[in-house]
Backbone bond lengths (Angstrom), bond angles and torsions (degrees), N, CA, C in turn:
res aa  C-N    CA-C-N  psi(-1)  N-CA   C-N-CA  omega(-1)  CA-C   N-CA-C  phi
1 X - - - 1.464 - - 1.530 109.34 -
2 X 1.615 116.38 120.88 0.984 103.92 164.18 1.723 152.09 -53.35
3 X 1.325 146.66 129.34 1.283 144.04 -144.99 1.666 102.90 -77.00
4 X 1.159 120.46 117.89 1.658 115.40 162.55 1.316 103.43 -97.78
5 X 1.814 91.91 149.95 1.308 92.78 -175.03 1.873 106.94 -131.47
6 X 1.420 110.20 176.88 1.581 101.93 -170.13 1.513 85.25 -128.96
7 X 1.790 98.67 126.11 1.215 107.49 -172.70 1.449 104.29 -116.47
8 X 1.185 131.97 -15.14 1.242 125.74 -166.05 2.030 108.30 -162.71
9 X 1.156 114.21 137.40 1.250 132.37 -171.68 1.519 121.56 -138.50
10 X 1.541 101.95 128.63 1.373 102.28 163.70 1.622 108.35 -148.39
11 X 1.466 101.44 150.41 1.421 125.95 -162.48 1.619 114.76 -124.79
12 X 0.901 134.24 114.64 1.570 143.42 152.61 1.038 125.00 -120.64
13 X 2.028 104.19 116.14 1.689 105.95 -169.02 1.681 79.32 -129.01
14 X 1.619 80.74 -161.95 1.982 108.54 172.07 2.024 103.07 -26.87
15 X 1.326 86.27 -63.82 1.719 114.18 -176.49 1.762 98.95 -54.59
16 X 0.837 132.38 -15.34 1.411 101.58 -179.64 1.871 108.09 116.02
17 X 1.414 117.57 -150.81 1.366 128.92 167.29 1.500 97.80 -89.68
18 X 1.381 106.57 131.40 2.047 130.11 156.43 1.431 106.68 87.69
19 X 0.962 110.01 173.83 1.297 136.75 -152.88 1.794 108.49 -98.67
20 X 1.207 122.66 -5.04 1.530 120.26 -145.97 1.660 92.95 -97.79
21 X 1.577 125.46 1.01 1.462 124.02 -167.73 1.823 97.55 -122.73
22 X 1.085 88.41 -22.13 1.808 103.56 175.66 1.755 118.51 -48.76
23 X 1.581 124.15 139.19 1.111 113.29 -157.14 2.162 94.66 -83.58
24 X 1.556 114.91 -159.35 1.318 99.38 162.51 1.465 110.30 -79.05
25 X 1.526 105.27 178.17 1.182 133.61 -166.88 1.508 110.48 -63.11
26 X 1.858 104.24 -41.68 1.430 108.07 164.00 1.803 131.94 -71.45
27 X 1.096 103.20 -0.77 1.185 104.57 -137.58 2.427 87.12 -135.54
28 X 1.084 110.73 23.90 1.471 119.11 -158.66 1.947 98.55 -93.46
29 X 1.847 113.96 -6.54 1.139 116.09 152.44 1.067 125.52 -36.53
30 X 1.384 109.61 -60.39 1.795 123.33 163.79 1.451 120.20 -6.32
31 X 1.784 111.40 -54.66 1.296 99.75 -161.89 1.930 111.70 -96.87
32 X 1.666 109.01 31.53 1.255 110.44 -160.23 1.576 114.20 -64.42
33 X 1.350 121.63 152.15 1.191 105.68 -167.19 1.690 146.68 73.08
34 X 1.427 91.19 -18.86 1.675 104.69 171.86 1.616 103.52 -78.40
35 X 1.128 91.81 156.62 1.534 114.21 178.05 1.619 138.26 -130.50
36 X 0.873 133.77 110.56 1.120 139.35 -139.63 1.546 104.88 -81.13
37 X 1.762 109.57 113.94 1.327 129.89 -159.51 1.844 116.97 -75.72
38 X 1.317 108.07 127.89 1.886 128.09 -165.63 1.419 91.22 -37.05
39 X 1.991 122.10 124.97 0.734 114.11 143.95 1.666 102.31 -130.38
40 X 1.859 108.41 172.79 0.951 157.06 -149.49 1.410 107.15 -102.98
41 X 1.766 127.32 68.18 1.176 119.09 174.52 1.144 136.74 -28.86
42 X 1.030 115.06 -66.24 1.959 107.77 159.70 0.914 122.06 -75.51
43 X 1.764 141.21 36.01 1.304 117.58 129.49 1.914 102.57 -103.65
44 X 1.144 110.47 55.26 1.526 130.36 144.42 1.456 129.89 -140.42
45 X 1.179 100.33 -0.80 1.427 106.93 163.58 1.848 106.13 117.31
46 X 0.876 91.64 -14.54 1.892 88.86 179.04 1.361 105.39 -97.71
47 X 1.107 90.48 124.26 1.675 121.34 166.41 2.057 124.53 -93.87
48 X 1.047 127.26 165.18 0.703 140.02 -118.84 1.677 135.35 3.41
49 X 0.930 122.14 72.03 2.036 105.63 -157.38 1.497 88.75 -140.87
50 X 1.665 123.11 -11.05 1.142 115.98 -171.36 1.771 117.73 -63.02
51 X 1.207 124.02 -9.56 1.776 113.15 155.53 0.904 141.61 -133.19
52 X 1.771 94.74 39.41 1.390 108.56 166.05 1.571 106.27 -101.86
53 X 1.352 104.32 161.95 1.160 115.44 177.42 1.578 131.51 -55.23
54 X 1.606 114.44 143.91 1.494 116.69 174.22 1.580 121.81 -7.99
55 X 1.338 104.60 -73.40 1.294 106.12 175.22 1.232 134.73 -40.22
56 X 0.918 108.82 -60.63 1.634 131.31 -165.62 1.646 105.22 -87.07
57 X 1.294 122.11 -3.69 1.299 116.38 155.39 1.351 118.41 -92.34
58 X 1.883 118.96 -36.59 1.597 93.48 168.81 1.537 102.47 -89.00
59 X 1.227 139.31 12.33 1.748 117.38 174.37 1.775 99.06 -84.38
60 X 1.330 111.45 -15.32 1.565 103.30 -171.33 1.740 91.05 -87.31
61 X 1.314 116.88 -65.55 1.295 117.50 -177.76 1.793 126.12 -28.32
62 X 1.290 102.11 -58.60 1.503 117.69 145.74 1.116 154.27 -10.57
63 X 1.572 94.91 -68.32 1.424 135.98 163.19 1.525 119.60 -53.79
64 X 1.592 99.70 -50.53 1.975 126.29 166.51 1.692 97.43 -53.43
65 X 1.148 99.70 -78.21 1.482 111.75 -172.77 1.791 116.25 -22.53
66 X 1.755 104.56 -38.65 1.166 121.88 -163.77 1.971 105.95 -77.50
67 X 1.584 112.18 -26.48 1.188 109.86 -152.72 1.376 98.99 -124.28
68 X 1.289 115.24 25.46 1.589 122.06 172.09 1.846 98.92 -90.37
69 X 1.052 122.20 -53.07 1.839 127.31 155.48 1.429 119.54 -41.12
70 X 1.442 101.06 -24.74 1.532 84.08 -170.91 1.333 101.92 -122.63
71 X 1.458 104.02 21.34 1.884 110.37 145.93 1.663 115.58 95.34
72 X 1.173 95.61 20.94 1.747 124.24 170.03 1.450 114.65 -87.73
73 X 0.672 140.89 32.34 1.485 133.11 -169.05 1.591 103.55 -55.28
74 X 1.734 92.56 140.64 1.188 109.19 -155.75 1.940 143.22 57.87
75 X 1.376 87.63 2.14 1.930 108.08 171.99 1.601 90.95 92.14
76 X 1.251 138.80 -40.28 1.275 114.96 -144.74 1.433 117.63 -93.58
77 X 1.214 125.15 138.33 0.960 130.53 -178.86 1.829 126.20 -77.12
78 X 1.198 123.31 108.85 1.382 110.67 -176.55 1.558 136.14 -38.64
79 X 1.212 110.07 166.64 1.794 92.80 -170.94 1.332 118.65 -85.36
80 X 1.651 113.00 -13.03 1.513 137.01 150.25 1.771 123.21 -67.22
81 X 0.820 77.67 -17.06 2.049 101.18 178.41 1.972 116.00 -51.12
82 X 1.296 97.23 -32.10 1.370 120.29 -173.59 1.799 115.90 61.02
83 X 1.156 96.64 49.18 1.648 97.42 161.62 1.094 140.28 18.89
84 X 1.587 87.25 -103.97 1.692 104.29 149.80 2.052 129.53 -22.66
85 X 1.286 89.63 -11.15 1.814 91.49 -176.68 2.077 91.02 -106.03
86 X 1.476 111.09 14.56 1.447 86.76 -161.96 1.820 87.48 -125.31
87 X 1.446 119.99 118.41 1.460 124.14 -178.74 1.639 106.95 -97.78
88 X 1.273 93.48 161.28 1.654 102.34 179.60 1.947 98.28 -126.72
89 X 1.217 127.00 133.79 0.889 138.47 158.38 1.978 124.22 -113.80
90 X 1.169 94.97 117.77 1.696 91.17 -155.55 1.759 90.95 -102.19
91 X 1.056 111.01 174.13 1.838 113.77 -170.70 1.697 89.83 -147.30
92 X 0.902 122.06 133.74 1.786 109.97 -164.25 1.896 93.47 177.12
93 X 1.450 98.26 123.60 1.500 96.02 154.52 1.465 109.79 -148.60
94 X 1.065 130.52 13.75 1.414 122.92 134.19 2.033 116.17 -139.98
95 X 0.838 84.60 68.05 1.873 100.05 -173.57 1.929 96.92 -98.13
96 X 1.700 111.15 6.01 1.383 114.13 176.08 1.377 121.56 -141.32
97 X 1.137 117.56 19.50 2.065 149.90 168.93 1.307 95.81 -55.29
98 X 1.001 96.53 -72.42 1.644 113.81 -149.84 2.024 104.70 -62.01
99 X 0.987 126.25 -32.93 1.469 150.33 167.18 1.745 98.81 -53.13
100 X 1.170 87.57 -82.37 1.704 112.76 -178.13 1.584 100.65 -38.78
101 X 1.608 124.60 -63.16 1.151 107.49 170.35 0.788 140.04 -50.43
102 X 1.850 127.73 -22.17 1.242 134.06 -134.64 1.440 81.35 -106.58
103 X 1.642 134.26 -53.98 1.205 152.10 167.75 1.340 100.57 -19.55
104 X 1.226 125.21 -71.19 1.437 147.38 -157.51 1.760 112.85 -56.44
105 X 1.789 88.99 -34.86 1.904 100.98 -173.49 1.559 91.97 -86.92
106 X 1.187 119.60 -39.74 1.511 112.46 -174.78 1.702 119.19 -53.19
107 X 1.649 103.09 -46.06 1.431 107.61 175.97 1.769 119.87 -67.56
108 X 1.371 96.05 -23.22 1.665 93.41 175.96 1.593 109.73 -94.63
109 X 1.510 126.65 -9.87 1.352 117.89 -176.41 2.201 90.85 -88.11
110 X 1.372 97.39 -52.22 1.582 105.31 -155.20 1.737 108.09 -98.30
111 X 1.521 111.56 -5.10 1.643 112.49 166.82 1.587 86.71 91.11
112 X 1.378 125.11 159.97 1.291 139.96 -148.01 1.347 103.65 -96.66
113 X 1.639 121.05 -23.68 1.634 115.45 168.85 0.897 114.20 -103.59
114 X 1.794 122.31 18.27 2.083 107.79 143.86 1.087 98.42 -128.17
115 X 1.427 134.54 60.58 1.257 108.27 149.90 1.750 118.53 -81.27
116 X 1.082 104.02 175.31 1.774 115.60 176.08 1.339 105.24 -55.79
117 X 1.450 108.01 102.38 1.995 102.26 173.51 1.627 122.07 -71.76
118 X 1.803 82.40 -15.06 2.408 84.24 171.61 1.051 101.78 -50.97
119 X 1.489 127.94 -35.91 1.683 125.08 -162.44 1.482 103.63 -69.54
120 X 0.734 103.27 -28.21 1.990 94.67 -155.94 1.790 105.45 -60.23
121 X 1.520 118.79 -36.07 1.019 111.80 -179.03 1.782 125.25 -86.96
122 X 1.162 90.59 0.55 1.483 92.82 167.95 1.532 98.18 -89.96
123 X 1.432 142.26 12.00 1.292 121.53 -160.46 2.012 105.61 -96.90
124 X 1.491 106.83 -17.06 1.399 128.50 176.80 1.719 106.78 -62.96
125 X 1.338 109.54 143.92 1.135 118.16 175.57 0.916 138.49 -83.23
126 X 1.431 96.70 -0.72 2.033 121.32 177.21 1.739 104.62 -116.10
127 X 1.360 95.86 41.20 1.625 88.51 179.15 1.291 110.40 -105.01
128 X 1.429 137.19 3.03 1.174 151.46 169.75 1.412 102.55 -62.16
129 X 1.665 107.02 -57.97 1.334 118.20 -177.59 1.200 122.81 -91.33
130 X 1.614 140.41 8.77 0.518 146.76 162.27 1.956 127.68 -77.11
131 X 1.437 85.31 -56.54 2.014 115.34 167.09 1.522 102.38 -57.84
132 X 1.359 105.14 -40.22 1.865 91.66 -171.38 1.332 113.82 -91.18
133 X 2.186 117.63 -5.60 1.275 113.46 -169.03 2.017 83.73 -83.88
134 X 1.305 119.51 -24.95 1.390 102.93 -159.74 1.984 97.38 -84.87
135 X 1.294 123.32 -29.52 0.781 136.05 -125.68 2.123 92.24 -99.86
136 X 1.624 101.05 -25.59 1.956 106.59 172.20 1.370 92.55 -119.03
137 X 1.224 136.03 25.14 1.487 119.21 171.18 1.666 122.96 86.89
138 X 1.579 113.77 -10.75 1.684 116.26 -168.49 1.037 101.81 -79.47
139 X 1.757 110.70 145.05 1.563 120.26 -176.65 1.847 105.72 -133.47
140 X 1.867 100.26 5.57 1.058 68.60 170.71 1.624 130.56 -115.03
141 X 1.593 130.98 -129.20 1.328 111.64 170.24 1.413 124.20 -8.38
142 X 1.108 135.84 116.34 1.806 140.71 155.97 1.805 116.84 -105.33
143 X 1.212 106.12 105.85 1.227 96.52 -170.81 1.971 89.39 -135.47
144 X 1.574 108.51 144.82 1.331 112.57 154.79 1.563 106.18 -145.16
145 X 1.726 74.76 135.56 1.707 85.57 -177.88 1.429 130.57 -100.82
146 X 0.569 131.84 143.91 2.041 119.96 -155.92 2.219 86.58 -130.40
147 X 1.051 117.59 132.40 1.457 131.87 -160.59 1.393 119.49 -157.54
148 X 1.423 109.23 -25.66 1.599 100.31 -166.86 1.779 93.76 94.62
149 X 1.765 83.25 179.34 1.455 80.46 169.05 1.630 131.99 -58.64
150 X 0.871 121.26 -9.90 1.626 118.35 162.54 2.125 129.75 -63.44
151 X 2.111 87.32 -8.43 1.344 91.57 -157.06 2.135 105.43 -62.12
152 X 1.772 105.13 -19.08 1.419 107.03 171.61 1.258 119.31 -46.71
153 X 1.681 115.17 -68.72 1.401 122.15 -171.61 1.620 109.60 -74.34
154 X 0.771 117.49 -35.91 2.169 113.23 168.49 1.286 94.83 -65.10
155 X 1.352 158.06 -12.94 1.322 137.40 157.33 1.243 106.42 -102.16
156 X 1.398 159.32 -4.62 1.426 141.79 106.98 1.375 107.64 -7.78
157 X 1.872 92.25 -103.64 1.781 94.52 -174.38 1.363 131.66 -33.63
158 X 1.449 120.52 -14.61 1.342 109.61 175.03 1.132 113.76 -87.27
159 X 0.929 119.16 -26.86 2.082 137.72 -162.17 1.949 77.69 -65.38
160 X 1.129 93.06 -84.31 1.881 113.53 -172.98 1.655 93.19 -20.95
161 X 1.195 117.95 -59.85 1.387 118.76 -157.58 1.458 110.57 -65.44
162 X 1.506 123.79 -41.73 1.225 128.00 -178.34 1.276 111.24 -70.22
163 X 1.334 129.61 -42.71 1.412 147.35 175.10 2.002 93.72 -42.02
164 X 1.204 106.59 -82.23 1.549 132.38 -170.93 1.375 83.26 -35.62
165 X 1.687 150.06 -67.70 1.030 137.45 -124.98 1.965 101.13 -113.16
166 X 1.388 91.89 9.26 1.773 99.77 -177.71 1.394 124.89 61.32
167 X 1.170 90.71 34.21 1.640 89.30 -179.96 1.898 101.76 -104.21
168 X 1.245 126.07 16.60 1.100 115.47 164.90 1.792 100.59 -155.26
169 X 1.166 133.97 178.19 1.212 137.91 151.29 1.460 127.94 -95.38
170 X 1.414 110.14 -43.74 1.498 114.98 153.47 1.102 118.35 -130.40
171 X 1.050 121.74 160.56 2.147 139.62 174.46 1.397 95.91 -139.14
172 X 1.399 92.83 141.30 1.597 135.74 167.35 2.116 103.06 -107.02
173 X 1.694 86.96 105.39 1.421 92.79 161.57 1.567 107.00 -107.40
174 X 1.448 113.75 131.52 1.251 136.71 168.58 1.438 122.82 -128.93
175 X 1.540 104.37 120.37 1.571 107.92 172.69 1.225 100.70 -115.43
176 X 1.597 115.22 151.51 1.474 141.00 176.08 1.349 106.92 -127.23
177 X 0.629 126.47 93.43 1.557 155.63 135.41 1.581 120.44 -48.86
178 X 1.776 117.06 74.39 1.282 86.70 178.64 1.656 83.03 -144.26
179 X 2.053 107.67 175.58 1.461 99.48 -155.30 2.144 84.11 -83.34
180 X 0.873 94.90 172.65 1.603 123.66 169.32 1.361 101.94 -69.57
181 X 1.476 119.08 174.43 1.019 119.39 168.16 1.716 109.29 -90.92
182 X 1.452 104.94 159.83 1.365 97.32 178.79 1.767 139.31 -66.49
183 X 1.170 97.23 -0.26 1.924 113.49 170.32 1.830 95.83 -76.18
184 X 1.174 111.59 -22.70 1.799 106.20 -169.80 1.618 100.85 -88.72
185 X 1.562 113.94 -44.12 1.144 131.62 -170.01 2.025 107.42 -13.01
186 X 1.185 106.23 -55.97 1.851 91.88 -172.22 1.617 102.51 -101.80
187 X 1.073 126.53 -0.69 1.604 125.00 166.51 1.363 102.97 -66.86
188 X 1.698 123.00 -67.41 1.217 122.93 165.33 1.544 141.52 -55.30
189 X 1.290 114.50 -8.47 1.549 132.15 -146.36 1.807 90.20 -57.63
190 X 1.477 145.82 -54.31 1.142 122.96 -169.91 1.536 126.51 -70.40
191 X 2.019 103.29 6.01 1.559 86.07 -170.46 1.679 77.05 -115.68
192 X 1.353 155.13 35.29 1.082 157.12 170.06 1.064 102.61 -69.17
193 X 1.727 108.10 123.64 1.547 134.13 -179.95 1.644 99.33 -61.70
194 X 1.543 121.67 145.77 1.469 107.43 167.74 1.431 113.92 -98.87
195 X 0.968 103.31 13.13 1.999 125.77 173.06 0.852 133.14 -131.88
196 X 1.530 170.68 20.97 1.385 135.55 -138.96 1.741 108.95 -28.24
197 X 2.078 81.42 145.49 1.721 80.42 179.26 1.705 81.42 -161.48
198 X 1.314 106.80 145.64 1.138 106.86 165.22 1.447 113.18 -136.41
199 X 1.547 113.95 127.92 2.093 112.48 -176.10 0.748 98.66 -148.28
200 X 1.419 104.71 157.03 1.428 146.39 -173.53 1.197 135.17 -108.29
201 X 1.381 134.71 67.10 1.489 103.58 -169.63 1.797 127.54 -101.09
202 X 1.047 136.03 176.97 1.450 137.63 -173.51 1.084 98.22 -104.21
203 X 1.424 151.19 140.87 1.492 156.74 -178.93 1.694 100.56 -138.79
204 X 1.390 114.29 136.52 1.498 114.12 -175.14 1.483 95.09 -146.86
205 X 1.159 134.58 143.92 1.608 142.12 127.17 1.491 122.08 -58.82
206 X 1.316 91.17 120.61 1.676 102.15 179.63 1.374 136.27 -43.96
207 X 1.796 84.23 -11.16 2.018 86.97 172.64 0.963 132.39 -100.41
208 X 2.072 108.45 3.52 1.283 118.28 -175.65 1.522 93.51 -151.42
209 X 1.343 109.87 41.30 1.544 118.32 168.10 1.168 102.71 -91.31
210 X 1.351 125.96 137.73 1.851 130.63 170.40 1.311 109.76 -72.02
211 X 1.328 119.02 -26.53 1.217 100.54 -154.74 2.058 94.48 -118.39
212 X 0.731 108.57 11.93 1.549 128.03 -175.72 2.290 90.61 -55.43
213 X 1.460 114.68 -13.80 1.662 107.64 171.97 1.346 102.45 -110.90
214 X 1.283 129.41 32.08 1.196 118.80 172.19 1.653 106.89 -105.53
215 X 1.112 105.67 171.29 1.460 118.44 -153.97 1.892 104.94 -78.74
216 X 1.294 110.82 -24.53 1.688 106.27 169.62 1.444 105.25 -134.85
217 X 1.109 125.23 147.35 1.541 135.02 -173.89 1.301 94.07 -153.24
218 X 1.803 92.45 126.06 1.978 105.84 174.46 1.512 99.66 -91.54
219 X 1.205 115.20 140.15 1.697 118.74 -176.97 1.615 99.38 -115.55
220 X 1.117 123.56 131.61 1.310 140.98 169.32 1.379 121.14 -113.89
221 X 1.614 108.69 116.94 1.549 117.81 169.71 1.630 100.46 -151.16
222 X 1.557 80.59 149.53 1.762 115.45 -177.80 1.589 86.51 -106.08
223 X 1.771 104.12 123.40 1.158 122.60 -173.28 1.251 118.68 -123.57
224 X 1.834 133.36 145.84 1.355 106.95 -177.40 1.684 98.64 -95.68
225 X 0.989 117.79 7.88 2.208 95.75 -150.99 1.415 96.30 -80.97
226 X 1.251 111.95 -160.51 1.579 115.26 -156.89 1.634 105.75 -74.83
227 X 1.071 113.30 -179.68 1.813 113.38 -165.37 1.646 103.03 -82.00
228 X 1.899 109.01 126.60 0.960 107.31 -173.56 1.641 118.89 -62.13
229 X 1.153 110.58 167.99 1.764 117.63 163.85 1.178 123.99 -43.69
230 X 0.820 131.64 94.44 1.897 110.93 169.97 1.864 110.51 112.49
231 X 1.282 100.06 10.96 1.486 96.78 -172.44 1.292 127.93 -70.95
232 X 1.114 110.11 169.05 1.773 121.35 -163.19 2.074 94.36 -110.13
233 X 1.073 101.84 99.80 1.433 92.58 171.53 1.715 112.80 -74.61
234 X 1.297 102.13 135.48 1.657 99.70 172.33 1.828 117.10 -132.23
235 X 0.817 130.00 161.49 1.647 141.79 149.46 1.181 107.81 -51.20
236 X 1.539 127.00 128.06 0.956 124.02 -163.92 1.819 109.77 -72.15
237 X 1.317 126.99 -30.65 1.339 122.16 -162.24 1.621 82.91 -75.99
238 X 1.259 157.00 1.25 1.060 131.21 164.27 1.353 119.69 -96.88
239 X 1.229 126.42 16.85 1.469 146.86 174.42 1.867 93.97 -48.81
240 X 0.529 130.74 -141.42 1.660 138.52 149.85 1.323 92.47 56.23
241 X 1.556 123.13 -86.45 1.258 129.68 -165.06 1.679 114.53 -62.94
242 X 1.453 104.08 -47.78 1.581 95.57 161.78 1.343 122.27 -38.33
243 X 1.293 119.69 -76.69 1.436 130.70 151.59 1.298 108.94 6.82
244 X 1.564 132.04 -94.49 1.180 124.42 -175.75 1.466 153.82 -56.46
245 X 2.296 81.66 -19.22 1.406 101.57 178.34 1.513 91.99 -91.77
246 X 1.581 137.83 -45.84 1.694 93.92 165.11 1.516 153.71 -85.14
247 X 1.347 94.59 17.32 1.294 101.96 157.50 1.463 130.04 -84.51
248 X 1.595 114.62 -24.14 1.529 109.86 140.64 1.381 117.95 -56.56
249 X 1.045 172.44 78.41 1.249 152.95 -167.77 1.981 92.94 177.08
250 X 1.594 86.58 -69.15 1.573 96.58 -174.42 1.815 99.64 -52.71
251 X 1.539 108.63 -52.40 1.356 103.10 -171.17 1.289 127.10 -76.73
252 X 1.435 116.36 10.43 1.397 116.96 -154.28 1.734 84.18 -128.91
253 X 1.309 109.54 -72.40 1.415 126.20 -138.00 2.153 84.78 -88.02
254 X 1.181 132.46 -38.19 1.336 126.35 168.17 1.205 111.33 106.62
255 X 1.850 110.39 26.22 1.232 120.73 178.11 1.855 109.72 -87.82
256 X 1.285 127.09 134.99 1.524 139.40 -132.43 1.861 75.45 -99.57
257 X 1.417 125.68 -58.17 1.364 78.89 -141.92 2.117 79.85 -142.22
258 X 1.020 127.73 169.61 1.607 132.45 157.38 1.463 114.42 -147.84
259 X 1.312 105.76 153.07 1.750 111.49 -159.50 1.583 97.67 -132.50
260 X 1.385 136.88 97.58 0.894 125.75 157.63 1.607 132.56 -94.87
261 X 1.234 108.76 151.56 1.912 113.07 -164.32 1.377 93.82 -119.82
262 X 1.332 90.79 106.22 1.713 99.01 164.73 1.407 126.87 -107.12
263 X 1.434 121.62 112.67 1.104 135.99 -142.14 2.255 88.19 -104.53
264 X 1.127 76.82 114.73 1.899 93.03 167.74 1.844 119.41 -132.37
265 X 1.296 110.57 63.31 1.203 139.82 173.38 1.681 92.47 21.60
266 X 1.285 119.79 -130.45 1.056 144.53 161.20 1.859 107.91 7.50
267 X 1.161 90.33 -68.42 2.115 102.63 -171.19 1.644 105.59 -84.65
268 X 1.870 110.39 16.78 1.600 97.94 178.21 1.154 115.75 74.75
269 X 1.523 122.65 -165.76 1.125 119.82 -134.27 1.666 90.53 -121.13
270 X 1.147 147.21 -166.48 1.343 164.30 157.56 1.349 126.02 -130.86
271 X 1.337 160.10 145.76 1.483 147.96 174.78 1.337 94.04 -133.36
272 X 1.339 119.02 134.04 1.461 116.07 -169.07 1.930 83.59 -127.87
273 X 1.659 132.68 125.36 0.925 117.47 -179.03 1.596 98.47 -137.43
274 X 1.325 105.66 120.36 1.347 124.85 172.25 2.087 125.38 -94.46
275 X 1.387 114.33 115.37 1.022 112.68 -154.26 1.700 103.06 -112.45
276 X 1.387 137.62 168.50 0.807 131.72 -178.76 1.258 115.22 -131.91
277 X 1.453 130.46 123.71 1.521 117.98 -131.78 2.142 83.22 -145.91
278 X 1.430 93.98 155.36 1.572 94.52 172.09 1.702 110.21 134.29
279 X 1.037 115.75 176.88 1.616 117.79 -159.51 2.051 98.72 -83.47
280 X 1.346 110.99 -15.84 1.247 100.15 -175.55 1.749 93.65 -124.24
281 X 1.082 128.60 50.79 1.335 130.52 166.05 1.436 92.86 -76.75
282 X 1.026 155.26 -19.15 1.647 137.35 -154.56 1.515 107.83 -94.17
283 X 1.601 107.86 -29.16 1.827 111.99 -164.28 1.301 111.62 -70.53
């Protein structure tokens, strides 16, 4: 099986951008209930996103954040770049509330043939992935999966799967995690995030990874065999964010290997195992 690898990450919680204020991996209860505080796309440098909706400004922002590591500067992909080899997998189950509501106040303040028609297209549930496929240039796979808390790891496992079977060279998994507005609040109440979180990760195959000669490479695989040694049990909607915070860790701090067990009742178990690979893995 070919090796995927995680080249690039981005994170927006309570804390802001990255991982370096974030509690451990076991221990990510901590941030329950926090919410991730209004920012101002261009005062980070991204431009146009200012009227689109919540979502889709930090999943794009995010998304950027994620592909500056993995050797994109500036998100966009060249027109020689081949696109089409680059998928987006979005994890989202209310990343289209906030639209929908907004829609809803317009028709009862202004009557149903003036409301704001900008709104209508944020009202789709693939508009996360849609705004950010036009928005870095990717043409290929677009998929968002809406799951409940499972929607993290089903956009993992799929990324992995498409990768493994060559139908892309890289994928961008992104989950958005954010609360609804409060008119949704008890319609939605069992698929309610216990965080906002929004991540990013970079996914590559080793045969068309850039950075596959650099001196450490984090390797990522979803495994079936029996439950590794030493594992980190998690909730599955935190699949994603684990993910990125140990791949800082492995790449930073020179820790060899992490095993997470993601427990999804019903559909079994998951093993998500991140390895740390490269000419100075030994020190």
């Amino acid at each position: 099986m070919e090796k995927i690898y995680v080249t690039g990450t981005g994170v927006l919680t309570t804390h802001g951008f990255g991982v370096k204020q974030l509690p451990e991996i076991a221990e990510l209860d901590k941030l329950r209930q926090t919410l991730i505080p209004a920012i101002a796309p261009a005062d980070y440098g991204w431009r146009g996103l200012k009227n689109l909706s919540r979502s889709v400004q930090v999943g794009c922002m995010t998304i950027g954040q994620a592909l500056f590591p993995a050797g994109i500067p500036g998100g966009q992909i060249k027109p020689n770049g081949k696109q089409d080899r680059v998928g987006l997998l979005i994890g989202t189950n209310h990343g289209n509330l906030e639209a929908i509501a907004s829609l809803y106040d317009d028709s009862q303040k202004y009557g149903v043939q003036k409301v704001n028609p900008g709104i209508f297209p944020e009202t789709v549930l693939n508009v996360i992935g849609g705004h950010a496929s036009i928005y870095f240039g990717f043409s290929g796979t677009n998929v968002t999966i809406s799951c409940g808390h499972l929607s993290a790891i089903k956009a993992l496992d799929y990324a992995c799967l498409l990768l493994e079977r060559k139908q892309l060279d890289r994928a961008i998994v992104c989950l958005v995690n954010i609360m609804p507005p409060d008119v949704f609040a008890q319609t939605v109440f069992n698929t309610l995030p216990s965080f906002e979180q929004v991540v990013a990760l970079v996914l590559e195959r080793q045969e068309t990874c850039p950075q596959a000669s650099m001196a450490v490479q984090v390797a990522v695989e979803l495994v079936s065999d029996s439950e590794p040694a030493k594992s980190l049990s998690i909730p599955p909607e935190h699949t994603v964010l684990a993910v990125a915070i140990a791949e800082e860790k492995l790449r930073n701090y020179r820790e060899k290997q992490c095993c997470l067990l993601v427990s999804c009742g019903r559909e079994g178990n998951y093993h998500v195992r991140l390895t740390r690979e490269g000419s100075d893995v030994s020190r």
